[in-house]
N, C-alpha and C positions, 0 to 999 in steps of 0.2 A: 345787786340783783337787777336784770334785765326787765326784768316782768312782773305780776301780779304778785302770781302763784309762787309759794315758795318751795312747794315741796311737789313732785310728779316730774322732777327733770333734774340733771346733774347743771349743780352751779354756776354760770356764764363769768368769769370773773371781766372787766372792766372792757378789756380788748377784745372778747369774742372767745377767747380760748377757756376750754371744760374744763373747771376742775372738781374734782370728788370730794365734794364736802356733804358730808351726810349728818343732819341731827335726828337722834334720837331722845324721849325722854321715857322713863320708869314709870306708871302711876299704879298704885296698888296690884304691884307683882307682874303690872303688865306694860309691857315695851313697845311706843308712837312712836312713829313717823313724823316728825315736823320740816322736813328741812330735805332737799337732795329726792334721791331717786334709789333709796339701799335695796326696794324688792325687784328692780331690773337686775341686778347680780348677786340676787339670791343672798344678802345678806342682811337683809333688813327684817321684818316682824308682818305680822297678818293685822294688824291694827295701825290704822291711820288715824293722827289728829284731823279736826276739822278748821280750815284757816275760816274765822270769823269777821275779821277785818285786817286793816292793811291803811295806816297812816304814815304820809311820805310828807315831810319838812325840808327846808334848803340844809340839813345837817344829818338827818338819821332818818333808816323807816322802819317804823316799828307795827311788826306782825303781831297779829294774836288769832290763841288757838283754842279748841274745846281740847282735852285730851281725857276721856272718860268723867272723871268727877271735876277735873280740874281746868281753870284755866291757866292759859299760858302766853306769857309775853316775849317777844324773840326784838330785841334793838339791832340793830346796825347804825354805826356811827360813820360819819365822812371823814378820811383820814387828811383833811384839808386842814390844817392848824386853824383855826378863827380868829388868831390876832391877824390872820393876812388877808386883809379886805380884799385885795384884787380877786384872787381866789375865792370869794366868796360871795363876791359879782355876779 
């Protein structure tokens, strides 16, 4: 991710170039938004999670969200192996 916000835009992957990655989750019957941009093509749900925080490490950034009753943790990992210290410089 490019940015804060994880969800209200279609995915930047590392080069710049969009890809469609949409998350959704279920909570009691009802279908969030966490992730992508699925109600710009009409494919996504009338309910939005709310992103609450946003912690970024030299490894992962891990989102979280309200999603009606529930909370919600979304990780990203760096596909950097960790035994390769230069990379990790």
């Amino acid at each position: 991710m490019t940015g804060r916000q994880l969800m209200g835009q279609w995915t930047p992957f590392w080069n710049g170039d969009t890809k469609g990655m949409a998350g959704l989750v279920r909570v009691n019957g009802q279908t969030y938004e966490f992730m992508g941009h699925p109600t710009q093509d009409n494919i996504g749900t009338k309910f939005q999670a709310k992103q609450v925080s946003l912690k970024v490490t030299p490894t992962q950034s891990i989102f979280t969200f309200n999603a009606g009753p529930i909370a919600l943790a979304v990780n990203f990992f760096t596909p950097i192996d960790p035994t390769d210290l230069k990379r990790l410089s």
